[in-house]
VMD Tcl script that builds the backbone (N, CA, C; Angstrom):
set m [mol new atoms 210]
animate dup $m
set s [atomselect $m all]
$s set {name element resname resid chain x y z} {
  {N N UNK 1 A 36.750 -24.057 -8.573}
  {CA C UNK 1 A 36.259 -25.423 -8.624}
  {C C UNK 1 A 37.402 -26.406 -8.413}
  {N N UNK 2 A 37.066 -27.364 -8.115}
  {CA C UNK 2 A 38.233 -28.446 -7.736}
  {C C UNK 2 A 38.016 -30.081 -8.601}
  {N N UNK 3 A 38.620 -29.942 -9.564}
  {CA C UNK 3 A 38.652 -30.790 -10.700}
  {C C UNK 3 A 39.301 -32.024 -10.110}
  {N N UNK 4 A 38.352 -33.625 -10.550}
  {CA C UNK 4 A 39.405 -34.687 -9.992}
  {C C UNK 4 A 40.117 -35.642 -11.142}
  {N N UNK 5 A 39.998 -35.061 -12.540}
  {CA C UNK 5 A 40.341 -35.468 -13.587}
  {C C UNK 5 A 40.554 -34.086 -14.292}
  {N N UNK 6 A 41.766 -34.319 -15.273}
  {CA C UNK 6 A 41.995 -33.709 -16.078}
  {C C UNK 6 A 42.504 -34.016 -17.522}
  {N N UNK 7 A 41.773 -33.260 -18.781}
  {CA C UNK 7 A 42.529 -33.954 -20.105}
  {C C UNK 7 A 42.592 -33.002 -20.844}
  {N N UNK 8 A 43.816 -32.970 -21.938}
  {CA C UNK 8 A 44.434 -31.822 -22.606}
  {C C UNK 8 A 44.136 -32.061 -24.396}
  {N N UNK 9 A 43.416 -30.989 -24.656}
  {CA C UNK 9 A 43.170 -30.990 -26.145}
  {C C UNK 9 A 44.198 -30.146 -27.063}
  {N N UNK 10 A 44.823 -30.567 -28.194}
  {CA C UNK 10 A 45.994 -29.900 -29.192}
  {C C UNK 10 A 45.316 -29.745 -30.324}
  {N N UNK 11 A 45.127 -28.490 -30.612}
  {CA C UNK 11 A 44.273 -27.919 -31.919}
  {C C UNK 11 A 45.117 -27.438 -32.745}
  {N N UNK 12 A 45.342 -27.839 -33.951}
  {CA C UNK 12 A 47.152 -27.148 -34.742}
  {C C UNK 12 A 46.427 -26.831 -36.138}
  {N N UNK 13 A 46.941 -25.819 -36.693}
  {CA C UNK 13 A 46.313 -25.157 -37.964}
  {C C UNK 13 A 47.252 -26.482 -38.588}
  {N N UNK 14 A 46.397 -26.294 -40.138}
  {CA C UNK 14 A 47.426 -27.528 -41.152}
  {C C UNK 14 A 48.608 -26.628 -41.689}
  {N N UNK 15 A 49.253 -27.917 -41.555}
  {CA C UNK 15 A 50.600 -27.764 -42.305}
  {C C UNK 15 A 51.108 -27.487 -43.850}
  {N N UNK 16 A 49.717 -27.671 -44.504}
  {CA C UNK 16 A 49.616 -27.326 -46.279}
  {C C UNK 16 A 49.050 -25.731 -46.010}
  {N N UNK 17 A 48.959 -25.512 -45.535}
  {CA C UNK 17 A 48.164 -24.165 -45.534}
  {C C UNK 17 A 49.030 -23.263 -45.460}
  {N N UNK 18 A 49.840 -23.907 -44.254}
  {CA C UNK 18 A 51.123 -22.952 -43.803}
  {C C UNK 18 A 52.534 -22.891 -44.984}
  {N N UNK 19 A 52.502 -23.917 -45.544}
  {CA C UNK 19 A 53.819 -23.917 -46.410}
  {C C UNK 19 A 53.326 -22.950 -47.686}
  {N N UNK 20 A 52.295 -22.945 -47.802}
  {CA C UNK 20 A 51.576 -22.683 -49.476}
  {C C UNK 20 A 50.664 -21.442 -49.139}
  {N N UNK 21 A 50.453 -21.027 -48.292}
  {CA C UNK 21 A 50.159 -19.470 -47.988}
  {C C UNK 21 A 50.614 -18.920 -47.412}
  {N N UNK 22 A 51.497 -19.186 -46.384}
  {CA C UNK 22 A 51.938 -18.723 -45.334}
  {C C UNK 22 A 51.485 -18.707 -44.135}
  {N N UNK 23 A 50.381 -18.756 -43.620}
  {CA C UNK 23 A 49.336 -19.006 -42.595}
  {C C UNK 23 A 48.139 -19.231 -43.474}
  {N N UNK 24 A 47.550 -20.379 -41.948}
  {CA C UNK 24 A 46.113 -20.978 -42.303}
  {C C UNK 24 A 44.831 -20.790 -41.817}
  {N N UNK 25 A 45.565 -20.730 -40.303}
  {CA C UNK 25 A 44.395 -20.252 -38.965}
  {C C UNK 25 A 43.939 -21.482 -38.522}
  {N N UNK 26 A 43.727 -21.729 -37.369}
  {CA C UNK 26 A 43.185 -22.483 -36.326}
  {C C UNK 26 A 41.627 -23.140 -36.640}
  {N N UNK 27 A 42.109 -24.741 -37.096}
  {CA C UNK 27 A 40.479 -24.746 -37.796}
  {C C UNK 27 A 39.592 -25.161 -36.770}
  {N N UNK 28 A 38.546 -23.968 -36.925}
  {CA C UNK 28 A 37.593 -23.422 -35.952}
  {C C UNK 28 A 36.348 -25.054 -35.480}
  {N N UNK 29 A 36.179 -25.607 -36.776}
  {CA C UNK 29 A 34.777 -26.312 -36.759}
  {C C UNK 29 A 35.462 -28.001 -35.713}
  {N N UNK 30 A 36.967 -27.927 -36.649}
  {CA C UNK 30 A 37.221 -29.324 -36.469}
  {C C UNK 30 A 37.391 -28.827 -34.030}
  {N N UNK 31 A 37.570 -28.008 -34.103}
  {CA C UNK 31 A 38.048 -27.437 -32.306}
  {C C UNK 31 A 36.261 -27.176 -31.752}
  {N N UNK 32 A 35.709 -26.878 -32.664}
  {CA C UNK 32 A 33.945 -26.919 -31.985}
  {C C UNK 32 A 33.691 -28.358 -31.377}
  {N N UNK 33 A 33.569 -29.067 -32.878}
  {CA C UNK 33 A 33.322 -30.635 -32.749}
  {C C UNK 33 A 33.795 -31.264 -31.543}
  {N N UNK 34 A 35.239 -31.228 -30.900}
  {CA C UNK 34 A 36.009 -31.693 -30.469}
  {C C UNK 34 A 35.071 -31.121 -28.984}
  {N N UNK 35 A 34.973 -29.659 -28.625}
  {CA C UNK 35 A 34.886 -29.361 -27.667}
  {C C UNK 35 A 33.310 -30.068 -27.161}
  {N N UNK 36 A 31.862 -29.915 -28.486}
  {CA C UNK 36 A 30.633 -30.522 -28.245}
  {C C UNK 36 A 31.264 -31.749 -27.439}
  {N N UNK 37 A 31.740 -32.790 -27.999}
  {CA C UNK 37 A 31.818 -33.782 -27.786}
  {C C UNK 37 A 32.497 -34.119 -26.273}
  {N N UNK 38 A 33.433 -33.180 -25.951}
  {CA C UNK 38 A 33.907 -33.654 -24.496}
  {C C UNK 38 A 32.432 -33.182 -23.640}
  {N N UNK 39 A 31.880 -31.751 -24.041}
  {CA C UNK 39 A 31.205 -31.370 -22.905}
  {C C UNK 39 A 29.804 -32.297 -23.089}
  {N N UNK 40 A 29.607 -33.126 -23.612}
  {CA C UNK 40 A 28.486 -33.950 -23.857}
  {C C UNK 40 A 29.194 -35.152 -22.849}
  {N N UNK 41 A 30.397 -34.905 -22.624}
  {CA C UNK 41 A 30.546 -36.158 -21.632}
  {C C UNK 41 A 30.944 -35.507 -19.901}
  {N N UNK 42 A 30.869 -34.159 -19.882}
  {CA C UNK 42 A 30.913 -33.944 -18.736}
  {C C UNK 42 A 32.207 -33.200 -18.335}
  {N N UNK 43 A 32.593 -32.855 -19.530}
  {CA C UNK 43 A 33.897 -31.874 -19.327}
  {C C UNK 43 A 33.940 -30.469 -19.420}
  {N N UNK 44 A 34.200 -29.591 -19.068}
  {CA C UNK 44 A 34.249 -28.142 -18.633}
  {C C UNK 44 A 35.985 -27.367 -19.214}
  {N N UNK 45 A 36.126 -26.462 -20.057}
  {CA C UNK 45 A 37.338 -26.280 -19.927}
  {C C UNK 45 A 37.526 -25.063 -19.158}
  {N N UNK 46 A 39.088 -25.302 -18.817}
  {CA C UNK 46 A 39.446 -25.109 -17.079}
  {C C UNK 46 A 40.597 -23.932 -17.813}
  {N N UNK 47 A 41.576 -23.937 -19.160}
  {CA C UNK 47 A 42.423 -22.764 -19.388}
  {C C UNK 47 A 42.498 -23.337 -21.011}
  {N N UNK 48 A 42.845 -22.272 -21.266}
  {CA C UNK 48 A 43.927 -22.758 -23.085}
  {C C UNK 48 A 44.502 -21.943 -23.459}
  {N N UNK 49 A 45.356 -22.232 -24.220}
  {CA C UNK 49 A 47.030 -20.879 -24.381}
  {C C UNK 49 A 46.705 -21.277 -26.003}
  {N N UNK 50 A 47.267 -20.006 -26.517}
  {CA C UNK 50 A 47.614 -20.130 -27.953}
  {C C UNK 50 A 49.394 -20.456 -28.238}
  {N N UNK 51 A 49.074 -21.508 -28.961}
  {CA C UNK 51 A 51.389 -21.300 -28.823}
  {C C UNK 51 A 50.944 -20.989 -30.374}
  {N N UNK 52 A 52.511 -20.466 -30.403}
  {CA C UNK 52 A 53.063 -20.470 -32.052}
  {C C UNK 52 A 54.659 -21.067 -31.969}
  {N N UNK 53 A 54.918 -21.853 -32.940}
  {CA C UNK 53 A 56.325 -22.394 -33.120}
  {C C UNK 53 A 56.756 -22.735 -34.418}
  {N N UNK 54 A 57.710 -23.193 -34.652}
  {CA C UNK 54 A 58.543 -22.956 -35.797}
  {C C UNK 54 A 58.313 -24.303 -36.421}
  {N N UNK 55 A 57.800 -24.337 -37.674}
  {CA C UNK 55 A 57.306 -25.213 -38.721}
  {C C UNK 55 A 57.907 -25.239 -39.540}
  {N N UNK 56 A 59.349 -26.238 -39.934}
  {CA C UNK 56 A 59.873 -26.411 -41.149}
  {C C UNK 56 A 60.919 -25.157 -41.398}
  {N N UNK 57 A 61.578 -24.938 -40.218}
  {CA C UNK 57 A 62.614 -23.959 -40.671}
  {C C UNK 57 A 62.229 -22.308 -41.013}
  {N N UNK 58 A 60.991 -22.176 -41.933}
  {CA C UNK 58 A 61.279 -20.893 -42.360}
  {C C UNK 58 A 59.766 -20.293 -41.768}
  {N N UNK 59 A 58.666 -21.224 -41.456}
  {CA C UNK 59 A 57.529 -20.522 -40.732}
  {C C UNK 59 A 57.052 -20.802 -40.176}
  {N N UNK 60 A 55.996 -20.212 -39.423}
  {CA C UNK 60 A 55.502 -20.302 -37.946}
  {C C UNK 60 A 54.169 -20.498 -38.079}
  {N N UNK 61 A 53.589 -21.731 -37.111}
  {CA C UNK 61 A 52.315 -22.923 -36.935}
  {C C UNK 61 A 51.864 -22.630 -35.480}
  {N N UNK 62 A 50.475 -22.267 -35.708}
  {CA C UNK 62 A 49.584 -21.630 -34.508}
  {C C UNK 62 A 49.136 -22.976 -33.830}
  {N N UNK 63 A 48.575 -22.858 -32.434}
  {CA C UNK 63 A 47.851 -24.829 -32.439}
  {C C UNK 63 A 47.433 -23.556 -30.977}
  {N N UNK 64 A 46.659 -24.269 -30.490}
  {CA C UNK 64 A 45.626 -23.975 -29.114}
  {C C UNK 64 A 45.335 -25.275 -28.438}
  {N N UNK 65 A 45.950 -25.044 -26.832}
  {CA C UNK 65 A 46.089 -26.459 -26.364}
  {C C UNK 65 A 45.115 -25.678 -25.143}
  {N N UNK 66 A 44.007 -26.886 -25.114}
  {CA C UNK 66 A 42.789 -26.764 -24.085}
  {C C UNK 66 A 42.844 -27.323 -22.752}
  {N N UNK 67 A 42.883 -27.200 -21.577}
  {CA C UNK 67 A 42.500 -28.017 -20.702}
  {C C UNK 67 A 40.956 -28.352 -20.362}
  {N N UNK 68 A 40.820 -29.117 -19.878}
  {CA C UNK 68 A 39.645 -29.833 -19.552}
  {C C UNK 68 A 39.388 -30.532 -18.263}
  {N N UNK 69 A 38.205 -30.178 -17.624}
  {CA C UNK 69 A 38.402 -30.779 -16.294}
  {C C UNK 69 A 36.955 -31.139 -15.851}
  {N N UNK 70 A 36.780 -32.397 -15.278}
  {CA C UNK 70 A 35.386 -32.662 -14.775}
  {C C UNK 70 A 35.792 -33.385 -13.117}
}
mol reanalyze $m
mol bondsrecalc $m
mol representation Tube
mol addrep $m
Protein backbone atom coordinates (compact mmCIF):
# COMPACT_ATOMS: atom_id res chain seq x y z
CA UNK A 1 0.00 0.00 0.00
CA UNK A 2 1.24 3.47 -0.49
CA UNK A 3 0.58 5.65 2.56
CA UNK A 4 0.40 9.65 2.07
CA UNK A 5 0.54 10.41 5.78
CA UNK A 6 2.19 8.97 8.47
CA UNK A 7 2.03 9.09 12.54
CA UNK A 8 4.01 7.35 15.27
CA UNK A 9 2.48 6.01 18.53
CA UNK A 10 4.99 5.47 21.98
CA UNK A 11 3.44 2.95 24.34
CA UNK A 12 5.96 2.75 27.58
CA UNK A 13 5.18 0.41 30.58
CA UNK A 14 5.14 2.78 33.96
CA UNK A 15 7.93 3.74 35.62
CA UNK A 16 6.50 2.81 39.37
CA UNK A 17 6.05 -0.56 38.32
CA UNK A 18 9.45 -0.88 37.08
CA UNK A 19 11.37 0.57 40.11
CA UNK A 20 9.08 -1.38 42.74
CA UNK A 21 8.79 -4.74 40.97
CA UNK A 22 11.08 -4.85 38.63
CA UNK A 23 8.94 -5.06 35.51
CA UNK A 24 5.41 -3.95 34.73
CA UNK A 25 4.46 -4.87 31.14
CA UNK A 26 3.14 -2.85 28.39
CA UNK A 27 -0.25 -1.44 29.45
CA UNK A 28 -2.38 -3.32 27.13
CA UNK A 29 -5.94 -1.29 27.53
CA UNK A 30 -4.34 2.25 27.71
CA UNK A 31 -2.43 0.90 23.69
CA UNK A 32 -6.16 -0.61 22.69
CA UNK A 33 -7.83 2.77 23.43
CA UNK A 34 -5.19 4.61 21.64
CA UNK A 35 -5.23 2.26 18.64
CA UNK A 36 -9.68 2.27 18.54
CA UNK A 37 -9.32 5.75 18.35
CA UNK A 38 -6.79 6.36 15.45
CA UNK A 39 -8.54 3.57 13.39
CA UNK A 40 -11.94 5.32 13.94
CA UNK A 41 -10.21 8.11 12.13
CA UNK A 42 -8.84 6.25 9.28
CA UNK A 43 -5.55 4.96 10.31
CA UNK A 44 -4.15 1.49 9.60
CA UNK A 45 -0.92 0.38 11.34
CA UNK A 46 1.83 -0.04 8.85
CA UNK A 47 4.92 -1.70 11.57
CA UNK A 48 5.80 -1.56 15.46
CA UNK A 49 9.04 -2.68 17.20
CA UNK A 50 9.25 -3.48 20.81
CA UNK A 51 12.41 -1.46 22.31
CA UNK A 52 13.73 -2.04 25.75
CA UNK A 53 16.18 0.57 27.38
CA UNK A 54 17.75 1.50 30.40
CA UNK A 55 15.54 3.18 33.13
CA UNK A 56 17.31 4.83 35.97
CA UNK A 57 20.63 3.18 35.89
CA UNK A 58 19.89 -0.22 37.27
CA UNK A 59 16.65 -1.42 35.04
CA UNK A 60 15.20 -1.96 31.96
CA UNK A 61 11.64 -0.17 30.50
CA UNK A 62 9.74 -1.95 27.63
CA UNK A 63 7.58 0.83 25.37
CA UNK A 64 6.18 -0.34 21.71
CA UNK A 65 6.40 2.35 19.13
CA UNK A 66 3.52 1.96 16.35
CA UNK A 67 3.44 3.31 12.99
CA UNK A 68 0.42 4.42 11.43
CA UNK A 69 -0.51 5.23 8.03
CA UNK A 70 -3.64 6.38 6.08
Amino acid sequence: MDYKEYKVLYVVEGGLGTIFLGASGIPIKKMETALNKEAADGWTVVFQVLEQKRFMLFWKREAVIITLGR
